[in-house]
VOGU-3710 file (C-alpha; in Angstrom, 3 decimals, decimal comma):
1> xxxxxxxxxx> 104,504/73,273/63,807  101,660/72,613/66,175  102,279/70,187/69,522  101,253/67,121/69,738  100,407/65,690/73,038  100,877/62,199/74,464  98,805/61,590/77,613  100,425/59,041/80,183  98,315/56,212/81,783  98,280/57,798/84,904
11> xxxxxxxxxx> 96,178/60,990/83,683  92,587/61,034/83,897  90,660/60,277/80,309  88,347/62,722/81,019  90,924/65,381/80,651  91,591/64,301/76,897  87,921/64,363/75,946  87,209/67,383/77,541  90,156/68,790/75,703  89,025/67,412/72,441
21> xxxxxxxxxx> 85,304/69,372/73,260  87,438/72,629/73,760  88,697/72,221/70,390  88,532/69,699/68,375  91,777/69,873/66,048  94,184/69,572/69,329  96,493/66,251/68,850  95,839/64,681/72,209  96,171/61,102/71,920  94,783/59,193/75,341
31> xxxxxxxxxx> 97,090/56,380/76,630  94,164/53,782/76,589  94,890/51,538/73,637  98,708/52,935/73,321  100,636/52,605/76,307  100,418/49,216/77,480  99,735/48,342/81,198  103,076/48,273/83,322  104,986/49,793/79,906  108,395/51,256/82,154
41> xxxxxxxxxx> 108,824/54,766/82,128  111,488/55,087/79,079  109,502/53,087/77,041  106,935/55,421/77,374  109,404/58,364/76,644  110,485/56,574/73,475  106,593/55,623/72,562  105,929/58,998/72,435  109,066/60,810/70,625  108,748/58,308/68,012
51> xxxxxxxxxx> 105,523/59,779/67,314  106,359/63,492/67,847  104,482/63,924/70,880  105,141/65,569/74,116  104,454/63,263/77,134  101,823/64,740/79,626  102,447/63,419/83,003  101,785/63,888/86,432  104,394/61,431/87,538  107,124/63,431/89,525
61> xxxxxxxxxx> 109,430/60,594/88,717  109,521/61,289/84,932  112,159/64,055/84,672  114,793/61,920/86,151  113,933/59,135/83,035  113,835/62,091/80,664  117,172/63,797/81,639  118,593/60,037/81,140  116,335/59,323/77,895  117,433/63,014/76,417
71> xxxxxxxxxx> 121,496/62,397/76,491  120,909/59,511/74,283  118,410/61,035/71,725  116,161/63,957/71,589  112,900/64,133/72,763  109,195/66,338/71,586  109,487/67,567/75,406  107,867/66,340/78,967  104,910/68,507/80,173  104,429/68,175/83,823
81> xxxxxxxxxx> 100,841/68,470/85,680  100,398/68,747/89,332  98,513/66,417/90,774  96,488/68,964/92,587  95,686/70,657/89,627  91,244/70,186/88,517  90,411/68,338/85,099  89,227/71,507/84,073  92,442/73,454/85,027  94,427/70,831/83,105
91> xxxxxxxxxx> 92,271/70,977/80,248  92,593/75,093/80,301  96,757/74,950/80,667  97,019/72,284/77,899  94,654/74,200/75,668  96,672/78,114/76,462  100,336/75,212/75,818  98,911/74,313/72,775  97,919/77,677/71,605  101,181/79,558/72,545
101> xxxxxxxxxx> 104,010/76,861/71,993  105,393/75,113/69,060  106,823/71,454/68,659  110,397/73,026/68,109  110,640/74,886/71,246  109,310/72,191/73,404  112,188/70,108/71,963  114,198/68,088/75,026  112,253/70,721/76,945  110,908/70,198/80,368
111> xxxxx> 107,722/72,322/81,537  104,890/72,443/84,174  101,666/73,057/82,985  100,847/76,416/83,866  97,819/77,195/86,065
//
């Protein structure tokens, strides 16, 4: 099975549209409209593995909420960006993640977006 991708509030938009121009059927759902304003951190885990999506953050804080959030229930995965990283390099690692993984090996998984 494909991933699905979850984008947190603090990633730019332009990163999911540009991904969605790149190819169209990748599940990249923007956090505009989905994660509400000042949602905390594990609520944003569980928003996303209820819907089967891997949460794509650049918040370095995350992994510490996941490793809590994953020994109580399983997780689609985290999927770390550096902040230094280009719109155009993130859209480039999320489309080579999306072509080369699938949803059961990013399972409780934590990974950097590769470069």
């Amino acid at each position: 099975m494909k991933v699905r991708f979850q984008a947190d509030a603090n990633l730019d938009p332009d990163i999911g549209l540009g991904l969605q121009r790149r190819d169209p059927s990748i599940d990249y759902r923007l956090a505009l409209g989905v994660i509400p304003d000042r949602m905390l951190d594990p609520e944003v885990l569980g928003l996303a593995a209820e819907d089967g999506r891997i949460l794509v953050t650049n918040d370095l804080r995350m992994p510490k909420h996941f490793a809590d959030f994953t020994a109580v229930r399983d997780s689609p995965g985290l999927l770390l960006v550096s902040p230094r990283m280009s719109i155009g390099e993130t859209i480039e690692g999320l489309f080579l993640c999306w072509l080369s993984w699938t949803a059961e090996e990013m399972r409780n998984q934590i990974r950097w977006l590769p470069r």
